[in-house]
MMTF fields as JSON, N, C-alpha, C and O atoms, coordinates in Angstrom:
{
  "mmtfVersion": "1.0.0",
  "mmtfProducer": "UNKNOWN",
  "numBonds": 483,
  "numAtoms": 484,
  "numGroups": 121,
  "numChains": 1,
  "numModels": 1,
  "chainsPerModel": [1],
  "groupsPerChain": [121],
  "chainIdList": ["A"],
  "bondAtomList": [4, 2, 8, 6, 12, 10, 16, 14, 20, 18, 24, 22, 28, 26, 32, 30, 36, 34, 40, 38, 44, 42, 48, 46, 52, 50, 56, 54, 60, 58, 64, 62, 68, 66, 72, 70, 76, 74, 80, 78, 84, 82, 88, 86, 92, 90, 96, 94, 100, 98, 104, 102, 108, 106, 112, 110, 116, 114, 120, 118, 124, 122, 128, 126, 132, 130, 136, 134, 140, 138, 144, 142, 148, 146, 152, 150, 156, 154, 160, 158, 164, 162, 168, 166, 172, 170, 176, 174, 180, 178, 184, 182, 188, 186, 192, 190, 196, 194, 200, 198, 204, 202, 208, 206, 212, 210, 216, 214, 220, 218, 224, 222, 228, 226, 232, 230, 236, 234, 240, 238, 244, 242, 248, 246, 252, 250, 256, 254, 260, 258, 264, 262, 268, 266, 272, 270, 276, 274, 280, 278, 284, 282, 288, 286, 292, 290, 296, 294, 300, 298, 304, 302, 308, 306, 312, 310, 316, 314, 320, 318, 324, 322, 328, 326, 332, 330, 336, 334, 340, 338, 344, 342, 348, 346, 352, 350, 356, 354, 360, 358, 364, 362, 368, 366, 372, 370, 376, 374, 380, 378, 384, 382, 388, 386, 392, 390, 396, 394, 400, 398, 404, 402, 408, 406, 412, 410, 416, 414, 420, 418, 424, 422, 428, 426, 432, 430, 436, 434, 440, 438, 444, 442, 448, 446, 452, 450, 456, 454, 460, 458, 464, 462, 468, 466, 472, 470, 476, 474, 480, 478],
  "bondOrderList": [1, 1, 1, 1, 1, 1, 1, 1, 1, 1, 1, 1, 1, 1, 1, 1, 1, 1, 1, 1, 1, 1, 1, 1, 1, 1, 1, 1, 1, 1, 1, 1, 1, 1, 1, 1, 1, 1, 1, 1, 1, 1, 1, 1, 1, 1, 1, 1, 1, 1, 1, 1, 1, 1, 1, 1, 1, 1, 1, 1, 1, 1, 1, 1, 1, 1, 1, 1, 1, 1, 1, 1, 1, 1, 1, 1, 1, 1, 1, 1, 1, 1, 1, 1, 1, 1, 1, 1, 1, 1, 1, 1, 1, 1, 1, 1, 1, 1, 1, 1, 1, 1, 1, 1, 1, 1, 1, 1, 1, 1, 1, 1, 1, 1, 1, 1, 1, 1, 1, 1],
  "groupList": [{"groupName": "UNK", "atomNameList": ["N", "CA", "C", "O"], "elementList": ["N", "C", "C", "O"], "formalChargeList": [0, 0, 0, 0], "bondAtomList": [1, 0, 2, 1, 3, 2], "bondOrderList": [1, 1, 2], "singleLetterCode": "X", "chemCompType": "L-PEPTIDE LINKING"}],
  "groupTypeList": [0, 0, 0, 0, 0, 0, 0, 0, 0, 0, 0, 0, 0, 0, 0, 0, 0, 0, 0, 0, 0, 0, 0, 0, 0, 0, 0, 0, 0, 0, 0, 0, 0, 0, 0, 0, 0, 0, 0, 0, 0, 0, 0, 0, 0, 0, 0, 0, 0, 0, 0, 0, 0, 0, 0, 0, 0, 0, 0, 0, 0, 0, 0, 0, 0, 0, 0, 0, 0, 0, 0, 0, 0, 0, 0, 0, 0, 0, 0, 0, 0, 0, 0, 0, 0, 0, 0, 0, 0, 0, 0, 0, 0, 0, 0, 0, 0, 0, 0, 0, 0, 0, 0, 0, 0, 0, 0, 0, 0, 0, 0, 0, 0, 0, 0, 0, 0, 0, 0, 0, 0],
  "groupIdList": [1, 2, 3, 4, 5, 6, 7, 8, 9, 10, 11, 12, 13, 14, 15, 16, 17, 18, 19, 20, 21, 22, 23, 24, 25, 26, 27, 28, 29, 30, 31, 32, 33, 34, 35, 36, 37, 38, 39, 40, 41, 42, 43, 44, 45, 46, 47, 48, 49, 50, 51, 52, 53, 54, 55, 56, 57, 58, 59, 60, 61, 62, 63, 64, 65, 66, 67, 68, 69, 70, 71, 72, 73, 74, 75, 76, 77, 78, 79, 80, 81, 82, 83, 84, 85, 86, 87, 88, 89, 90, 91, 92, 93, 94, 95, 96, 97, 98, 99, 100, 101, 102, 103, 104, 105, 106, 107, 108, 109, 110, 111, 112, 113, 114, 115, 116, 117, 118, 119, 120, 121],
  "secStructList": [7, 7, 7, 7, 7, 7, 7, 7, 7, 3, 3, 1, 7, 2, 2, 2, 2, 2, 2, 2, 2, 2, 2, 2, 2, 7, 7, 5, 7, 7, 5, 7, 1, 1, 1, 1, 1, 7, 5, 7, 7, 5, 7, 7, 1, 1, 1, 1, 7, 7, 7, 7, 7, 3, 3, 7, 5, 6, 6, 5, 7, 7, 7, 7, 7, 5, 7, 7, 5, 7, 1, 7, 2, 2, 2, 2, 2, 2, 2, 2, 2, 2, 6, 6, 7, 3, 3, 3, 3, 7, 7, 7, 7, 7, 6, 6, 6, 3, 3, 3, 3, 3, 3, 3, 7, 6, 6, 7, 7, 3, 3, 3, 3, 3, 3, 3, 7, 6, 6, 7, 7],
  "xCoordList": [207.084, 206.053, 205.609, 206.474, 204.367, 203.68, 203.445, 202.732, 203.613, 203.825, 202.917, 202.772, 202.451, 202.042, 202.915, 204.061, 202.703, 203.934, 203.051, 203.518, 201.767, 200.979, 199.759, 199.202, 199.036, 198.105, 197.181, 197.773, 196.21, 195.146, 194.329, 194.089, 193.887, 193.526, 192.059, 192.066, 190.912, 189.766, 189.353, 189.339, 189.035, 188.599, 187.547, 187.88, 186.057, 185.482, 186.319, 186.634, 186.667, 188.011, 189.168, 189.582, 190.112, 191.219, 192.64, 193.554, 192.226, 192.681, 192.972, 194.011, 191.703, 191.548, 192.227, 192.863, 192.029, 192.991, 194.162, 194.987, 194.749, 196.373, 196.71, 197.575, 196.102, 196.493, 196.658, 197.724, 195.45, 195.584, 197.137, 197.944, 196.853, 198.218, 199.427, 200.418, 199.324, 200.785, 201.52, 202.722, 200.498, 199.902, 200.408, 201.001, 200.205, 200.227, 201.465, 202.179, 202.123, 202.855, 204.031, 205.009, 204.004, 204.939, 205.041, 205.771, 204.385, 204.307, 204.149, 203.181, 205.068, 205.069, 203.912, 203.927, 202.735, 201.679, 201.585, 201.479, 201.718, 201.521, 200.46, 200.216, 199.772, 198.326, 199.442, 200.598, 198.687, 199.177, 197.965, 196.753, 198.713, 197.556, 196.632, 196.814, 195.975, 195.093, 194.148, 193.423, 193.859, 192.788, 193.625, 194.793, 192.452, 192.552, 192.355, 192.595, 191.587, 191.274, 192.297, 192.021, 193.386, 194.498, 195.361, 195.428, 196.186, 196.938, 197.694, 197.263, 199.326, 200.879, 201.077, 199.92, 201.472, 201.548, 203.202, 203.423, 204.089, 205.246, 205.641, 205.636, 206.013, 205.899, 206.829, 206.754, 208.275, 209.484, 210.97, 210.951, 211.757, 213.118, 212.929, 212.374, 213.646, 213.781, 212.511, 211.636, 212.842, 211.453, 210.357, 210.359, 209.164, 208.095, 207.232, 208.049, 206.163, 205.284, 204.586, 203.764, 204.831, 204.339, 202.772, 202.503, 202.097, 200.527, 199.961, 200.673, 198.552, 197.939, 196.877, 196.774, 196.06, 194.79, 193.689, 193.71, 192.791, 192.108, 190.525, 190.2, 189.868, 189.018, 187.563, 187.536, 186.457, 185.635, 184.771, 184.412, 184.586, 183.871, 183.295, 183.755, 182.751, 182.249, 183.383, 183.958, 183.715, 184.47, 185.73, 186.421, 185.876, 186.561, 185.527, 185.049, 185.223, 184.403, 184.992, 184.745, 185.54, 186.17, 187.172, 187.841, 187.145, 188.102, 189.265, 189.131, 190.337, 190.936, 192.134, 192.266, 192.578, 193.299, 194.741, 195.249, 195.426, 196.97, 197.773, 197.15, 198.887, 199.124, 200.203, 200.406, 200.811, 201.702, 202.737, 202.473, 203.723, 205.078, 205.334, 205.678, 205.071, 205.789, 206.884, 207.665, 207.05, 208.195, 207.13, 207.254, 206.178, 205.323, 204.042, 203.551, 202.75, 201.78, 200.984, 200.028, 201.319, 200.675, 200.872, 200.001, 202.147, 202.152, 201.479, 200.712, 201.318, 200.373, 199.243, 198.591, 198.448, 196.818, 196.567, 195.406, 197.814, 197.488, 197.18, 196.138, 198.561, 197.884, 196.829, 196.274, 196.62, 195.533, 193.952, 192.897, 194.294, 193.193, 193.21, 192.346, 194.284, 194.427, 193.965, 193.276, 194.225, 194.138, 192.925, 192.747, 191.661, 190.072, 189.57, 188.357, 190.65, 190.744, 190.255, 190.505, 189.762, 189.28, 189.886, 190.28, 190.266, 190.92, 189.516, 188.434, 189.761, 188.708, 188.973, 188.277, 190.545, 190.858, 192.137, 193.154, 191.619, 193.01, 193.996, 193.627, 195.439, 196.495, 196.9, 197.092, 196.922, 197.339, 198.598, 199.257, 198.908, 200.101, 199.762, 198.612, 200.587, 200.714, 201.877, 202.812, 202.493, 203.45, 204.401, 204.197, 205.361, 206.617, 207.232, 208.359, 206.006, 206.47, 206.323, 207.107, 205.206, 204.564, 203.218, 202.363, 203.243, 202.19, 201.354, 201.975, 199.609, 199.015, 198.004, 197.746, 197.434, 195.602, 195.599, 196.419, 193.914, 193.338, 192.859, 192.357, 193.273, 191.785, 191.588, 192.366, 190.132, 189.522, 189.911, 189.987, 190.226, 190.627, 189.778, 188.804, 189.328, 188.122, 187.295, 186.214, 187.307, 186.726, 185.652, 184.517, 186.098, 185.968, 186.608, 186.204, 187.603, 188.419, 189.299, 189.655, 189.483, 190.164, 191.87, 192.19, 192.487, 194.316, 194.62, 194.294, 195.374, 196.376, 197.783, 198.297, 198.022, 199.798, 200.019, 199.311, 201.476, 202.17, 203.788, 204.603, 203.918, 205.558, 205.517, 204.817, 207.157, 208.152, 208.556, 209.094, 208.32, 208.541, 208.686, 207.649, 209.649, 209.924, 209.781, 209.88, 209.605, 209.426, 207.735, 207.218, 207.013, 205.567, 204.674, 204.349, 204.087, 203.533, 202.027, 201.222],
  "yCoordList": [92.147, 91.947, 93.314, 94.166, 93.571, 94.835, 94.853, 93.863, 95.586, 95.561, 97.476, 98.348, 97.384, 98.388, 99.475, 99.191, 100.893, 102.137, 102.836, 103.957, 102.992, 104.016, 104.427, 104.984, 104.524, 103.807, 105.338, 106.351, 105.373, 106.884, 105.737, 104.558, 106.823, 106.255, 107.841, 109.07, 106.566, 107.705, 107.963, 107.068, 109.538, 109.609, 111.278, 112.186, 111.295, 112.66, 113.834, 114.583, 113.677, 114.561, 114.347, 113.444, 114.818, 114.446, 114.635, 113.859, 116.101, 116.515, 115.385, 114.901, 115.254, 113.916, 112.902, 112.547, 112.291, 111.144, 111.569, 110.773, 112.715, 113.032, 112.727, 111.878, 113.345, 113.469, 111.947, 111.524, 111.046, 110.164, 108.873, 108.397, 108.721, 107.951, 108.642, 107.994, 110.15, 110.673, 110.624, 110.514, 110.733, 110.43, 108.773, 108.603, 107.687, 106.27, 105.862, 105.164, 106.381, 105.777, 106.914, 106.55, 108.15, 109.099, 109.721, 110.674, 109.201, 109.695, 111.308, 111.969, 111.732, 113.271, 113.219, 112.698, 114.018, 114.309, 116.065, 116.699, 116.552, 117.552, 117.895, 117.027, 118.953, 119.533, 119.413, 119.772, 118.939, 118.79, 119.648, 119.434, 120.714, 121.585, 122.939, 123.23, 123.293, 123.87, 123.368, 122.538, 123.598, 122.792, 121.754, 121.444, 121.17, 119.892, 118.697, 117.747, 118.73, 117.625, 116.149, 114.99, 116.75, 116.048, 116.088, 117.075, 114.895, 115.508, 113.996, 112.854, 114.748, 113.592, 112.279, 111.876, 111.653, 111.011, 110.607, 109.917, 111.089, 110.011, 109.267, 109.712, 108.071, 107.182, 106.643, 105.652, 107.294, 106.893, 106.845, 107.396, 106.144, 105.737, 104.248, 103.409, 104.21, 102.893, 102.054, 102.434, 100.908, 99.373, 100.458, 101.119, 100.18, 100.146, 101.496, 102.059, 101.946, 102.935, 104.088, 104.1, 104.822, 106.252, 106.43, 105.822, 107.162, 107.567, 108.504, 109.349, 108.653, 110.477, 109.621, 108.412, 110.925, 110.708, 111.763, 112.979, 110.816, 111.869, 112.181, 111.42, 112.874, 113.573, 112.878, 112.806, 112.42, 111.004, 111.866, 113.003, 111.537, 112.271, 111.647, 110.511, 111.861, 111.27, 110.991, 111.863, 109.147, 108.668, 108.186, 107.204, 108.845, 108.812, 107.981, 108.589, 106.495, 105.973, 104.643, 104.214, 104.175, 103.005, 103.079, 104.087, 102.463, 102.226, 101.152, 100.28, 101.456, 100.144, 99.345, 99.895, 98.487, 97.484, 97.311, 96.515, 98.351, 98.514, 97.449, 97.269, 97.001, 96.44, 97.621, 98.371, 97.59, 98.659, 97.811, 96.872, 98.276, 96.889, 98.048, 99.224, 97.36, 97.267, 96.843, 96.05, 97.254, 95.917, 95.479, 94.257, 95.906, 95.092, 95.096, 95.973, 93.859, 94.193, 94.636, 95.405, 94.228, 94.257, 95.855, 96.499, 96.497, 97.907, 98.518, 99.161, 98.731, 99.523, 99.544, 100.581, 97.787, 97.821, 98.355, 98.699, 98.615, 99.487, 101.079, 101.73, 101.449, 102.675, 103.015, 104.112, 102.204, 102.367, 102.385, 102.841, 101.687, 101.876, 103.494, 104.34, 103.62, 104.804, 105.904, 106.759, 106.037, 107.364, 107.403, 108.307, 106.219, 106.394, 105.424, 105.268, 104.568, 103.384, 101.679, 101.178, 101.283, 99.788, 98.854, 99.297, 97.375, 96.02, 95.924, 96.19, 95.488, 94.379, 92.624, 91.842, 92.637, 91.095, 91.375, 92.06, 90.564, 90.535, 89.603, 88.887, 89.692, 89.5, 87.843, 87.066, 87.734, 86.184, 85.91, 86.675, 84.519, 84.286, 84.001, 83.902, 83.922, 83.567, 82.767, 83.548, 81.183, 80.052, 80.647, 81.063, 80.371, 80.833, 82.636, 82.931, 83.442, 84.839, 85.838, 86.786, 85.701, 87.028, 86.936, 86.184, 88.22, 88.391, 88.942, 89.136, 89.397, 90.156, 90.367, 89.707, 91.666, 92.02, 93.229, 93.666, 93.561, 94.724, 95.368, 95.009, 96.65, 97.657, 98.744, 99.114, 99.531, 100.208, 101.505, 101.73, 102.596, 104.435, 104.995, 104.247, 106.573, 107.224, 107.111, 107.609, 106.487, 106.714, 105.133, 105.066, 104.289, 103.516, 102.453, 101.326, 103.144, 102.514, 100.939, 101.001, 99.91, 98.834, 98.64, 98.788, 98.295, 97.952, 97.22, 97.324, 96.404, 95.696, 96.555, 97.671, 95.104, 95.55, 94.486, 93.519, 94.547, 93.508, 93.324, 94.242, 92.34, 91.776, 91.107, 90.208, 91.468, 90.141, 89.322, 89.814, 88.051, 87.082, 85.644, 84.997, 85.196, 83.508, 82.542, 81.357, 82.773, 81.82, 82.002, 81.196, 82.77, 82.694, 81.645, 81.644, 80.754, 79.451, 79.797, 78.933],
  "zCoordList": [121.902, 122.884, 123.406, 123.608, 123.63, 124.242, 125.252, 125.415, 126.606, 127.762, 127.867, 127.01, 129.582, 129.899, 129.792, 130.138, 129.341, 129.663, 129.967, 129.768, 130.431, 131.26, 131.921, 130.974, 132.807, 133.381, 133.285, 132.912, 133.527, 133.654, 134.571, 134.31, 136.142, 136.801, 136.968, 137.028, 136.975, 136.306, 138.163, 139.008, 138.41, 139.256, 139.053, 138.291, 140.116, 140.501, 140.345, 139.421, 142.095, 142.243, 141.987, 142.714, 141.138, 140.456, 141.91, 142.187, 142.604, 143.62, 144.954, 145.402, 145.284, 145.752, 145.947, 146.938, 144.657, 144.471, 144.259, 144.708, 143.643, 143.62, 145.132, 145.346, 146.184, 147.504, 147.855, 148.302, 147.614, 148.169, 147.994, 148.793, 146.26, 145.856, 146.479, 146.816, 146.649, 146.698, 148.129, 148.369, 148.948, 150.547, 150.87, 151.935, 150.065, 150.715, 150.183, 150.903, 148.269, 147.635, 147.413, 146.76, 147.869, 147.431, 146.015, 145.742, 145.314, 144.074, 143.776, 144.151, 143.172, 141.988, 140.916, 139.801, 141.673, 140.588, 140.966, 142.016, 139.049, 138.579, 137.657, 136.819, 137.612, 136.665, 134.908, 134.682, 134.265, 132.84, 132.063, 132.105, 131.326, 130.94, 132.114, 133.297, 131.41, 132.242, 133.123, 132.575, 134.441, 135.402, 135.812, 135.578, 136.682, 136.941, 136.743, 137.488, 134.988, 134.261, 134.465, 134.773, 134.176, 133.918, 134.957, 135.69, 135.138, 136.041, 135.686, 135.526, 135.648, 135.616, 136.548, 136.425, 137.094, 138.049, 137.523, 136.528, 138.257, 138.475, 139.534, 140.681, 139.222, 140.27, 140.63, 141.356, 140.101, 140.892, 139.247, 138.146, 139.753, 139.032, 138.92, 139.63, 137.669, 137.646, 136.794, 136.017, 137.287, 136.48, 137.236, 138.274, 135.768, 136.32, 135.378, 134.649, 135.286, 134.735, 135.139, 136.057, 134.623, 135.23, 134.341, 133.305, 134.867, 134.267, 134.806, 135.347, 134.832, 134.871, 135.933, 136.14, 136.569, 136.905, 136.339, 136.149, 136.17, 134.797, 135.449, 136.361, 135.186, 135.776, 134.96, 133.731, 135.779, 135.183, 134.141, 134.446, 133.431, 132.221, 130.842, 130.73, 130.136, 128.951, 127.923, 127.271, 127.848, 127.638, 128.555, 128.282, 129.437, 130.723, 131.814, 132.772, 131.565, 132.772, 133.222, 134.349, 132.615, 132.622, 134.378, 134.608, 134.932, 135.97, 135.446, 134.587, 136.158, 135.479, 136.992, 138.086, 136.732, 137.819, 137.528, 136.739, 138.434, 137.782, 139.261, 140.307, 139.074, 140.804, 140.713, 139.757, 141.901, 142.312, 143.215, 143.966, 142.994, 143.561, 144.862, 144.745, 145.983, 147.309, 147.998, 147.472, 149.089, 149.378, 150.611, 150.691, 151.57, 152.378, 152.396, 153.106, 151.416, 151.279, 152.658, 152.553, 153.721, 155.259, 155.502, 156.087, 154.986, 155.259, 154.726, 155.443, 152.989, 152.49, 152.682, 152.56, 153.216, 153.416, 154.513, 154.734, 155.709, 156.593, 155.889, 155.948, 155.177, 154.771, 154.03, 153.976, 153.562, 152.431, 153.068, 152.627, 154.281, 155.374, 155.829, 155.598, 156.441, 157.138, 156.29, 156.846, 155.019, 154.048, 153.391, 152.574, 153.689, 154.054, 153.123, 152.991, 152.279, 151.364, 151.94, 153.036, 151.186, 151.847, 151.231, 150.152, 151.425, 151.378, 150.711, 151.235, 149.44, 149.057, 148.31, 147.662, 148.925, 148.687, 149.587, 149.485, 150.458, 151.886, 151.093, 150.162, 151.608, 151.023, 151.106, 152.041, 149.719, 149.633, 149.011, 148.307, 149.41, 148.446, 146.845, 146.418, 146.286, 144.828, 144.924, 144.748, 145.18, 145.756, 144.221, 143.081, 145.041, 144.696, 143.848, 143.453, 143.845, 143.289, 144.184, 144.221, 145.059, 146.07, 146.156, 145.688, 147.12, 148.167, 147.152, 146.107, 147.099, 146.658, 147.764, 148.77, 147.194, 148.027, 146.832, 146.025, 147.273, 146.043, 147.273, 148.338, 146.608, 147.404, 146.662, 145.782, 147.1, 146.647, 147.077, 148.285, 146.044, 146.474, 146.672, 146.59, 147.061, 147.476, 146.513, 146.829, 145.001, 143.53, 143.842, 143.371, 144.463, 144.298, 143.033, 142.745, 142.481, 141.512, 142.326, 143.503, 141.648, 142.665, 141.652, 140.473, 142.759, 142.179, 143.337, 144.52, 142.654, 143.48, 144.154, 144.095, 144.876, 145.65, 145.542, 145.824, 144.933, 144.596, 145.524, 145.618, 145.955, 146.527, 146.588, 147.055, 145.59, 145.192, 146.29, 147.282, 146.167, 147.375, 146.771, 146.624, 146.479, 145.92, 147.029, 146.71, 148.051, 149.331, 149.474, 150.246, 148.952, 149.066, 148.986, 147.799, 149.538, 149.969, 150.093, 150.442]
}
């Protein structure tokens, strides 16, 4: 079976958005190569996928919708507010797995937040 192992999250300013994910989610992003075309994103230990943020360009236009595992969706849409980001699907259940909501980064790129929750109704 084929499963995700890495996400490129297309943005203007690459800078930008490093600050922002690294700012709300803690994430280790480093320049890969020369400039700022490219840039690493690690996103922790353990379950789960690491990826780049890539600088928007010809062939580079595509946005794409990764979720990102939390432990409180109500906390991050606060931050995600706070760090100049918008809610564009307030947080619902999904009955019996978890919480979700999407929002939009300074790119206007959209992703989810995801928590695990088996009591979710």
């Amino acid at each position: 079976m084929s499963r995700p192992v890495h996400f490129e999250i297309i943005a203007e300013d690459t800078q930008r958005a490093a600050k922002f994910f690294s700012d709300i989610f803690g994430w280790n992003i480093n320049s890969w190569g020369d400039g700022d075309n490219y840039l690493m994103c690690s996103t922790g230990e353990g379950m789960g996928i690491d990826g780049a943020i890539a600088k928007k360009g010809e062939g580079m236009n595509q946005p794409i919708i990764n979720a990102i595992s939390v432990d409180s969706v109500d906390t991050y849409c606060e931050k995600v507010v706070a760090a100049g980001g918008a809610i564009t699907m307030p947080k619902m259940a999904v009955p019996t797995m978890g919480w979700v909501a999407y929002f939009s980064d300074l790119d206007g790129n959209v992703h989810g937040l995801w928590q695990n929750d088996p009591n979710a109704a």
